[in-house]
N, C-alpha and C positions, 0 to 999 in steps of 0.2 A: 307760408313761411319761406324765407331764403335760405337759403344752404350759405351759411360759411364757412368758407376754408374746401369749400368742395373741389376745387380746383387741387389743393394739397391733398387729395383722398382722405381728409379729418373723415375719421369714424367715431366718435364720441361717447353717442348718447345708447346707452345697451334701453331696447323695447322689448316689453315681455306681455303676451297675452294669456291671461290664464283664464280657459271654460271652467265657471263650477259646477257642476253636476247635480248637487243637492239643492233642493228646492222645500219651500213650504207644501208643498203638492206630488203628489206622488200618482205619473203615469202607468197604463198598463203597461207589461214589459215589452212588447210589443212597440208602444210609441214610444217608450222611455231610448229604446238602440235606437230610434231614427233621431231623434230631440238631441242624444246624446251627441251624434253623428254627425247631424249639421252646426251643433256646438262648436264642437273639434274644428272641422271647416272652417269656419266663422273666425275664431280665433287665430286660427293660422293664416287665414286671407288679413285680418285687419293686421297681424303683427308683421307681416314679409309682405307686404305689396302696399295698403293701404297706411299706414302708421311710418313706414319706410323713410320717408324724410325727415324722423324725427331722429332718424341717427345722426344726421349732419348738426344737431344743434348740443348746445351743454358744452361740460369739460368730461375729461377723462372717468371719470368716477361716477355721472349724473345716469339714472336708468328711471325708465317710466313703467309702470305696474296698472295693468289692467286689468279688472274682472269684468268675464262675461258670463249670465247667467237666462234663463230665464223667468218671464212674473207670471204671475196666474193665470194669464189669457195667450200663454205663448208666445210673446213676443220676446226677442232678446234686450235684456237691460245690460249698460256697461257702469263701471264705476272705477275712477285712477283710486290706486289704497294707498299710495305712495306721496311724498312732497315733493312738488315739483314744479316749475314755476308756472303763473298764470298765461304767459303765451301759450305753454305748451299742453297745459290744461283744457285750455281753448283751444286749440288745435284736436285734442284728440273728441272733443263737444262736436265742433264740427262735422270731422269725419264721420263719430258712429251716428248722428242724426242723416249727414247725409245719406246711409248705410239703412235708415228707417230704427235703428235702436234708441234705445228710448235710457234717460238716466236712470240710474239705480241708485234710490233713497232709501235709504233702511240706517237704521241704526244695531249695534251690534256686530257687524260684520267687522271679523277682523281687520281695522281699516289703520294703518300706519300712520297715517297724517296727522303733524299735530295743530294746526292751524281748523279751527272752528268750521265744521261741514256738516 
């Protein structure tokens, strides 16, 4: 993606990552603090480091909503809950694939969007 207006320091696009914690599957407590832990992690690396140029895109008002969670075999799935546009949806596809995370398909999940997913 390009940055425009990066040169005016345009700040625009607010990104948010949010770990969910509650799963169909329930670890011992023991793995559940460590799961939970590189959760946390995970989220805060994609939303301030990895996700990061998605501030330079949008207008003033426009924000991207991420869930991060795990599926049953441990691995982190993500899923945008938000409308937003298909570049940037594609963008954020990119990144957590490049990152090895895998999409999150479920239906049910509090999911904002109103466009057919």
């Amino acid at each position: 993606m390009s940055h425009p207006g990066r040169g005016a320091n345009r700040y625009t696009m607010t990104v948010t990552v949010l770990p969910i914690f509650d799963t169909d599957f329930r670890p011992d407590a023991g793995l559940a603090k460590i799961m939970n832990e590189r959760l946390r992690q995970a989220a805060n690396a994609l939303q301030d480091n990895h996700l990061k140029e998605l501030v330079y895109q949008g207008q003033p008002d426009d924000d991207v909503v991420v869930y991060l969670s795990y599926n049953s075999k441990f691995s982190i799935r993500w899923r945008v809950v938000n409308d937003v546009p298909e570049e940037v949806e594609a963008f954020v596809a990119e990144v957590c694939g490049g990152l090895g995370y895998i999409p999150w398909k479920i239906a049910g999940l509090n999911v904002f969007k109103s466009k057919g997913s």
